[in-house]
C-alpha positions as CSV (number, residue, x, y, z in Angstrom):
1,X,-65.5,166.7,-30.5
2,X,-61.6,166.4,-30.0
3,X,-62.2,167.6,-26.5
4,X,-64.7,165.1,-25.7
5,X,-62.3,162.3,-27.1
6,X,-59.8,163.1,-25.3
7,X,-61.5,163.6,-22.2
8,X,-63.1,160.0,-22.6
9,X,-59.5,158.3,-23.2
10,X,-58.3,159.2,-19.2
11,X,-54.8,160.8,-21.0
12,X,-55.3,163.6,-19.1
13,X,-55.0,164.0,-15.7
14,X,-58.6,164.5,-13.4
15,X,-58.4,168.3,-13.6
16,X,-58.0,168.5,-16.9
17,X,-60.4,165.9,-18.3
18,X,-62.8,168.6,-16.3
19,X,-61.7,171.1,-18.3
20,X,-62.1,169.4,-21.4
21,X,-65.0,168.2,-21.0
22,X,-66.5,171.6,-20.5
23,X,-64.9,173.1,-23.3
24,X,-66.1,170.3,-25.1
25,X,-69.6,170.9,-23.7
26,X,-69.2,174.3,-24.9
27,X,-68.5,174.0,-28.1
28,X,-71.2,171.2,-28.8
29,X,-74.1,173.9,-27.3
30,X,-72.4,176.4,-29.8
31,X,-72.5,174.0,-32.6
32,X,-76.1,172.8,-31.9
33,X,-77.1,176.7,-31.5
34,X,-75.4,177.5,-35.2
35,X,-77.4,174.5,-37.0
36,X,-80.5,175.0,-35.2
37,X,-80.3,179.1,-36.5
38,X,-78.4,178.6,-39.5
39,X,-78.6,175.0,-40.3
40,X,-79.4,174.0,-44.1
41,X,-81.6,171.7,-43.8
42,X,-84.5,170.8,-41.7
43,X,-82.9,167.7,-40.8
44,X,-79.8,169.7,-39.7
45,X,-81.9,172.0,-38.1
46,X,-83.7,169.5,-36.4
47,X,-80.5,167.5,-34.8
48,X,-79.4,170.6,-33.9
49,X,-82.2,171.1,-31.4
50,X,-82.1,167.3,-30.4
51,X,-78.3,167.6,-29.7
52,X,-78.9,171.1,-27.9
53,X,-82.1,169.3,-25.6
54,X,-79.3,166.7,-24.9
55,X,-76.9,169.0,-23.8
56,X,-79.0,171.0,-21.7
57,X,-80.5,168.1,-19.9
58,X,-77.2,166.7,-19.4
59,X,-75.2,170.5,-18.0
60,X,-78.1,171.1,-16.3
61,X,-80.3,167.7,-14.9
């Protein structure tokens, strides 16, 4: 989520906003894959797979 912050504040220069937004990207599909296999909850389980859709629609629509 830092990534993604900081990519969205325009510090960085155009390059490197890239870069952390795909590492941001990255790390939210990994997230979304742990809660979705391991989550506690339904609920959790459940956003997991919403944030995953998300994510997928966005890397790849």
């Amino acid at each position: 989520m830092l990534a993604l912050v900081i990519g969205w504040t325009g510090v960085m220069g155009a390059g490197r906003a890239a870069t952390l937004d795909a590492v941001g990207s990255g790390a939210l599909v990994a997230w979304a894959l742990d809660e979705v296999v391991r989550g506690a909850s339904p609920v959790r389980r459940l956003l997991g797979a919403v944030v995953l859709a998300a994510e997928l629609v966005r890397l790849f629509g």
